[in-house]
matplotlib code that plots the C-alpha trace (Angstrom):
import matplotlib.pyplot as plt

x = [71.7, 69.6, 66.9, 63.5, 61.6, 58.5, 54.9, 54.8, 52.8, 51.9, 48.4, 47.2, 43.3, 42.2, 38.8, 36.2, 35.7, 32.9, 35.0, 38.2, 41.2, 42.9, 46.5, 48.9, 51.8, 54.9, 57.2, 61.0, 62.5, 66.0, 64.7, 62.5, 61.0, 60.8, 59.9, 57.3, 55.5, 55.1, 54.0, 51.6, 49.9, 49.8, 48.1, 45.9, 44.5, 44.1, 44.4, 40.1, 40.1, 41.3, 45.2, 46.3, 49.6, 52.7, 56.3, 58.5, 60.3, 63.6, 65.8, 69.3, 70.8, 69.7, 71.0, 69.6, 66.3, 66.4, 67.8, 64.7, 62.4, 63.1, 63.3, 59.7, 58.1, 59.8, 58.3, 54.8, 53.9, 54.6, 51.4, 49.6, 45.9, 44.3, 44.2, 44.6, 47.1, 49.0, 48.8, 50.8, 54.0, 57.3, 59.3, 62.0, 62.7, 65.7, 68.5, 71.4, 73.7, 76.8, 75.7, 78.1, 76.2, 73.7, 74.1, 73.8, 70.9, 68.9, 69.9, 68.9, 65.7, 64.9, 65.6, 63.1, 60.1, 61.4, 59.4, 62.1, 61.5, 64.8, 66.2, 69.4, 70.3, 67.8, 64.3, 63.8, 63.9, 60.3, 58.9, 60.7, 58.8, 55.2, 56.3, 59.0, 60.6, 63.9, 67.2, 70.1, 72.7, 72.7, 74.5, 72.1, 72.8, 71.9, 68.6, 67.3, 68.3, 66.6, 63.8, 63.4, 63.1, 59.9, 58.6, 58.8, 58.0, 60.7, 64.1, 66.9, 68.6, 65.9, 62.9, 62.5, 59.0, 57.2, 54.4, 51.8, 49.5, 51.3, 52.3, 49.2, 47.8, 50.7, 50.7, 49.7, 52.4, 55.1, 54.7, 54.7, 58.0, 59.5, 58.5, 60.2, 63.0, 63.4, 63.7, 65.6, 68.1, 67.5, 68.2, 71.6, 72.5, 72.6, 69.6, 70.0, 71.7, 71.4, 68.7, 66.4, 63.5, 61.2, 59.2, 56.3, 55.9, 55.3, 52.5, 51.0, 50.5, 48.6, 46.9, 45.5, 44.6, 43.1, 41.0, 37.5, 36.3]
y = [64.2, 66.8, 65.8, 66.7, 66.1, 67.1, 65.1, 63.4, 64.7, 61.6, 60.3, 57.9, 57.6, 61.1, 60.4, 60.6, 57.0, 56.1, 54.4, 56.2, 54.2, 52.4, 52.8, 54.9, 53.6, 55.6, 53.6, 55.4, 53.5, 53.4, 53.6, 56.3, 53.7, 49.8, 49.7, 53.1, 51.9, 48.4, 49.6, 52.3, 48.8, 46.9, 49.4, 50.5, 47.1, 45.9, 49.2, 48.9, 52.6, 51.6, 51.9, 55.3, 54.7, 57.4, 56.9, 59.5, 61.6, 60.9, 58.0, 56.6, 54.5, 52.3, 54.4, 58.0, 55.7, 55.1, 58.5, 60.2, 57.8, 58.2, 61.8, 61.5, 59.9, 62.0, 65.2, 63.3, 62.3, 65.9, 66.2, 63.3, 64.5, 61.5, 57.8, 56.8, 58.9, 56.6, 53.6, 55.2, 52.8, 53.9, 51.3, 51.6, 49.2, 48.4, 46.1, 44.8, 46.4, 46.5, 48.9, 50.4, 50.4, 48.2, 46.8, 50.1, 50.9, 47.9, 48.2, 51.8, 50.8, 48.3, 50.6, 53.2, 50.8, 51.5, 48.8, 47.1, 45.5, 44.1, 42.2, 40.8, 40.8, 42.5, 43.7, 41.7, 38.8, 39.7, 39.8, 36.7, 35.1, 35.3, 33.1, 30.2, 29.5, 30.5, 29.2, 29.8, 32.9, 35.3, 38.8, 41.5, 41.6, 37.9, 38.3, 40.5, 39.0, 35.7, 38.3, 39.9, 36.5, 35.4, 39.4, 41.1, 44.1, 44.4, 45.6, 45.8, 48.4, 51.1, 50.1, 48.2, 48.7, 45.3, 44.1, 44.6, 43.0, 40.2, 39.9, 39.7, 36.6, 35.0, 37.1, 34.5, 31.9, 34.5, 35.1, 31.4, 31.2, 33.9, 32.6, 29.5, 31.4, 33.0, 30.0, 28.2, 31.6, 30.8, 27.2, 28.2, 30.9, 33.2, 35.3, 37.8, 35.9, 35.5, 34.8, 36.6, 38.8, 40.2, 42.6, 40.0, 41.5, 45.6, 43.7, 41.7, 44.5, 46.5, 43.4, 42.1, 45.4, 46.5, 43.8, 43.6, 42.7]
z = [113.2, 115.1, 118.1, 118.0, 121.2, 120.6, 120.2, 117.2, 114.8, 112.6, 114.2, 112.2, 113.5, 113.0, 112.6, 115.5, 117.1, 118.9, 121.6, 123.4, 122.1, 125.5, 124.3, 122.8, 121.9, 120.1, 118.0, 117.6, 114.5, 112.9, 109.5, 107.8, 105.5, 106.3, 109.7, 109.9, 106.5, 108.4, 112.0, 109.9, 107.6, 110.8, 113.0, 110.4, 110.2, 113.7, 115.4, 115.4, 116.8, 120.5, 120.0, 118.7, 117.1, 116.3, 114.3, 116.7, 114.6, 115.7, 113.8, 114.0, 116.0, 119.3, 121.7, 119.8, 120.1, 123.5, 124.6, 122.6, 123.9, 127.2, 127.0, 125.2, 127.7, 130.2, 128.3, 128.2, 132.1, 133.0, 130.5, 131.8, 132.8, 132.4, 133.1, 129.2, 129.2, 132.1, 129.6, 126.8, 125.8, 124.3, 121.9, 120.3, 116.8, 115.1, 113.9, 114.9, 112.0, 114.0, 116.0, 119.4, 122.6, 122.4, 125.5, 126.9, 124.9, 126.1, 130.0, 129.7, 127.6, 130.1, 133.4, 131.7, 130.9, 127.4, 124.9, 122.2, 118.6, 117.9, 115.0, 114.5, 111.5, 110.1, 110.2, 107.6, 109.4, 110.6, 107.1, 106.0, 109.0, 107.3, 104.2, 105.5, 109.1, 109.4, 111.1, 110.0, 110.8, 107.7, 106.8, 106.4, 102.9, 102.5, 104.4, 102.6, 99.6, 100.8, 101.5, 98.4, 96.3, 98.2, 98.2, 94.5, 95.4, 97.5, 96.2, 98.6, 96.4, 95.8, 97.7, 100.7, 102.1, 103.0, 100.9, 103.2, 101.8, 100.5, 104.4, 106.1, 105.6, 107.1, 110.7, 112.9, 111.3, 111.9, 115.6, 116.1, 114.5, 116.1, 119.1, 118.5, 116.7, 120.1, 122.3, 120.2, 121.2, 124.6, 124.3, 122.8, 125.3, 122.8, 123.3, 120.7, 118.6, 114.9, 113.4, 116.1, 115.9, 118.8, 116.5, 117.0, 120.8, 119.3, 117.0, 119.5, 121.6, 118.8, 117.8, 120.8, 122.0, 119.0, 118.4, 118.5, 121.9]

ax = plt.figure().add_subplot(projection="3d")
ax.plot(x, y, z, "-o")
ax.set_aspect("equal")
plt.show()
């Protein structure tokens, strides 16, 4: 899997605003589908024209996000001319899958100011959020499963982008359960445990950014 370090291409406000947006943020995801189709819906929505959004074009695993992220931001404060250039934010989202060096992935995300939207065991754990709380320890075979009987449109075998729509009207209920989802982690001494999701924290920043003021 080859590195590619240069600014994203993939703006998603082209258009003249009549306000200069406040913050950039770059999202580096392990998928090419589920997660960019989602942050792209989201930010479309409550973006409002003041947070200028970008999917990084490198994918994989935690630690290939971090390391391109880091590198990315690196890259992009030796180009800062600005001051909304100063309140760009770097994330990084993806699953727990298994994955080696996560640990190392996190300490290094966290040493570098390096945002994280992390799901264990899936990312579907998010989108399962906007329909039905959720408690109980799952494969990510079985959560998406779960998933895709409360979501038609999403098929675990050939398709599985988020029904946006579908999603949206159920926003405000799924940060309140992942916040509780998340101290119920906590409470357990587990925090990362399964079920967990903190995707909620990359949309609340675009959210309450975005709004309208």
């Amino acid at each position: 899997m080859g590195k590619n370090y240069r600014y994203p291409p993939n703006r998603l406000f082209r258009a003249k605003a009549s306000r200069q947006p406040r913050l950039a943020v770059t999202v580096f995801c392990e998928g090419t589908r589920t997660e960019p189709a989602y942050i792209r819906a989201f930010a479309s929505e409550h973006g409002n024209m003041l947070v200028d959004v970008h999917i990084g074009d490198t994918f994989g695993t935690p630690i290939t996000l971090v390391d391109a992220a880091v590198e990315f931001r690196r890259r992009r404060r030796r180009r800062q001319k600005d001051s909304f250039e100063k309140n760009d934010q770097v994330w990084i989202a993806c699953d727990c899958d298994q994955h080696p060096q996560l640990k190392r992935a996190f300490d290094k995300a966290r040493a570098n100011d390096i945002g994280v939207a992390f799901s264990n065991p899936c990312v579907e754990v998010w989108a399962y959020l906007h329909f039905s709380d959720h408690d109980k320890p799952l494969g990510r075979h079985e959560m998406q499963k779960q998933l895709s009987m409360t979501m038609p449109a999403y098929d675990r075998d050939n398709n599985k982008e988020f029904d946006y729509e579908q999603m949206k009207d159920g926003y405000h209920d799924a940060v309140r359960r992942a916040e509780r989802m998340e101290q119920r982690r906590l409470e357990q001494r587990d925090p990362l445990g399964n079920p967990y999701t903190s995707f909620y924290k990359l949309t609340r920043l675009i959210y309450e950014n975005g709004k309208k003021l």
